[in-house]
C-alpha positions as CSV (number, residue, x, y, z in Angstrom):
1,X,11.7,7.8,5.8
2,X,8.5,7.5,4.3
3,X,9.3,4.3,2.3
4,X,9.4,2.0,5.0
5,X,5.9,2.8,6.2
6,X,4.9,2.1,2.7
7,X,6.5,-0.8,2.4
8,X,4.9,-2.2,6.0
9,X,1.3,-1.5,4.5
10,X,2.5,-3.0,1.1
11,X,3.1,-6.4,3.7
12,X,0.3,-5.3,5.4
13,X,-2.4,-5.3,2.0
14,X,-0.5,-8.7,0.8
15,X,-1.0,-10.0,4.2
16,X,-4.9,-9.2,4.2
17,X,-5.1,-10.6,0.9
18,X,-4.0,-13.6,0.8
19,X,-6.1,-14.5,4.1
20,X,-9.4,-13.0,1.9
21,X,-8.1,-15.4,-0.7
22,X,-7.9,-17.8,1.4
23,X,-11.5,-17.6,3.2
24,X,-12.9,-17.4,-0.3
25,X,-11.3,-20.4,-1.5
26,X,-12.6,-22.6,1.8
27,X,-16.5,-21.1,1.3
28,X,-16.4,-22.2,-2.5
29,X,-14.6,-25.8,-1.4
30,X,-17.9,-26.0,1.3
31,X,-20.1,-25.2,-1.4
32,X,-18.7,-27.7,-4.2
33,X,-18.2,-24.6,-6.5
34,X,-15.3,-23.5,-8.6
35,X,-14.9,-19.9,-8.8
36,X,-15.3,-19.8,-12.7
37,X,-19.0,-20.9,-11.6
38,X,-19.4,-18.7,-9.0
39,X,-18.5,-15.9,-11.5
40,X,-21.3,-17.1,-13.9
41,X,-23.7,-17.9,-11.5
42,X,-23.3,-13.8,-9.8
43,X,-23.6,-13.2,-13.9
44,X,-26.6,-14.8,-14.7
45,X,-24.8,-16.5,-17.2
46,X,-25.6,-20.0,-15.3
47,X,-28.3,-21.2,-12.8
48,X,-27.6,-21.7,-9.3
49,X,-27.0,-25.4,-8.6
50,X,-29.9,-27.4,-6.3
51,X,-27.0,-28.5,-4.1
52,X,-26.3,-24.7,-3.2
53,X,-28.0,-23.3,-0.4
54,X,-28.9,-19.5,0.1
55,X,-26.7,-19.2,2.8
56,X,-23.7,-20.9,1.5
57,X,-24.0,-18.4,-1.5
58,X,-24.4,-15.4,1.2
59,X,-20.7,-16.5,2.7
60,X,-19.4,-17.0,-0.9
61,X,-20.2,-13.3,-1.8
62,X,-19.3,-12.4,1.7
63,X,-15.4,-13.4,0.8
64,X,-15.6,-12.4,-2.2
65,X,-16.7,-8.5,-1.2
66,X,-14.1,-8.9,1.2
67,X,-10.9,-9.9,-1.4
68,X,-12.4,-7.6,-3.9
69,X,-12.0,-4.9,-0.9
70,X,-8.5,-5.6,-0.1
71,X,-7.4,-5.6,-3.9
72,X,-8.8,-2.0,-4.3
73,X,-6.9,-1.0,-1.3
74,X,-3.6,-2.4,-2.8
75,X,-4.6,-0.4,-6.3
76,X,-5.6,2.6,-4.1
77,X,-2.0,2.9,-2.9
78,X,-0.7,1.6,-5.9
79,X,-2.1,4.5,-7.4
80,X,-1.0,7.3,-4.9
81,X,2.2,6.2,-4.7
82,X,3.5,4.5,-8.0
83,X,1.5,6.4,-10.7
84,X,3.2,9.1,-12.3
């Protein structure tokens, strides 16, 4: 039945998430941000803070790309699947 291979990625996607999630929150902890600053900061909407180094920035973005990833997968087969 095709429905329980869906289901195993659906697990599969949730699983993958919540470790990007998870990595993301742990660079931003290192880095003394909150993610609402992060978002301005990638905006331009706020300056970088003198406490923040280039690299620590780097891994931020780094996790981020890589939850941002994982959610379009789940909306990719969200979409060939559930969308009428």
């Amino acid at each position: 039945m095709i429905i329980d291979p869906l289901l195993a990625r659906i697990d599969q996607i949730y699983t993958e998430i919540e470790v990007a999630r998870e990595e993301l929150q742990i660079a931003l902890n290192l880095a003394s941000l909150s993610m609402q600053d992060y978002i301005l900061i990638k905006r331009g909407s706020k300056d970088m803070p003198e406490h923040l180094s280039a690299w620590a920035f780097e891994e931020i973005n780094t996790s981020a790309d890589k939850l941002k990833s994982t959610l379009e997968k789940l909306n990719k087969l969200r979409k060939e699947f559930f969308v009428v």
